[in-house]
C-alpha positions as CSV (number, residue, x, y, z in Angstrom):
1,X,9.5,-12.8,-7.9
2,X,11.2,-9.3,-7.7
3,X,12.1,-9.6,-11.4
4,X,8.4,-10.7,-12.1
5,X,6.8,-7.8,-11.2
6,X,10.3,-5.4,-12.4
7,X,9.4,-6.5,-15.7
8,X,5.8,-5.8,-15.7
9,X,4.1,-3.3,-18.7
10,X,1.1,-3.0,-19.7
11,X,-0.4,-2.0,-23.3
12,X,-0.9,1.7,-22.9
13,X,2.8,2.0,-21.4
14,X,2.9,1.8,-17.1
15,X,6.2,0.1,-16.5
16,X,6.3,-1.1,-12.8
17,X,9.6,-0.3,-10.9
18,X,10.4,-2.9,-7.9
19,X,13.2,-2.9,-5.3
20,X,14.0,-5.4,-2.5
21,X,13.8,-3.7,0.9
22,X,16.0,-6.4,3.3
23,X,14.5,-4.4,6.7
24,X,13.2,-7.0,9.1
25,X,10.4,-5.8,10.7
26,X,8.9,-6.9,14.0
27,X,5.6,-8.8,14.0
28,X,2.3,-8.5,16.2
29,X,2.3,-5.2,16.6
30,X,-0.8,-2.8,16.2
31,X,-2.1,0.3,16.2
32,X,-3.9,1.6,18.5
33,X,-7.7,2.3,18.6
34,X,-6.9,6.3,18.7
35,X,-3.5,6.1,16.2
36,X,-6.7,4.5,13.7
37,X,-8.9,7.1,14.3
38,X,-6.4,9.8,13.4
39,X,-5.8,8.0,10.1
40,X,-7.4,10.2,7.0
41,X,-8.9,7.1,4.7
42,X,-11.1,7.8,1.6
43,X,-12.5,4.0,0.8
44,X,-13.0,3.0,-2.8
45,X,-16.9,2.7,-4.2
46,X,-15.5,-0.7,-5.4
47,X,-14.6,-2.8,-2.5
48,X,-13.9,-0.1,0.1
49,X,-12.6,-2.7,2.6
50,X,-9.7,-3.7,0.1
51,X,-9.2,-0.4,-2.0
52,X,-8.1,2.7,0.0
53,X,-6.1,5.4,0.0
54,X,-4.4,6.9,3.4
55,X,-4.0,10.8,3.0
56,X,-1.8,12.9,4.7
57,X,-3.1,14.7,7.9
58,X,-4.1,18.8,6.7
């Protein structure tokens, strides 16, 4: 799969870069309710609850 999306271009040029990151992360952890609300998120018009960006905190 990594070398699937390694290999990826497109017509007008992107070439995607992909490395495997072997961390193991622990599961079922959240945030919480105020870590969220400190988060700066600008929602897409097109689909905002899938396309997002997180910004850095001014």
């Amino acid at each position: 799969m990594l070398n699937y999306i390694s290999t990826t271009t497109t017509d007008t040029g992107l070439k995607v870069e992909a490395i495997l990151n072997p961390t193991i992360y622990p599961t079922g952890t959240t945030a919480t309710k105020a870590e969220l609300a400190n988060l700066n998120i600008l929602k897409d018009q097109s689909l905002p609850d899938c396309n997002y960006t997180i910004r850095l905190q001014q």
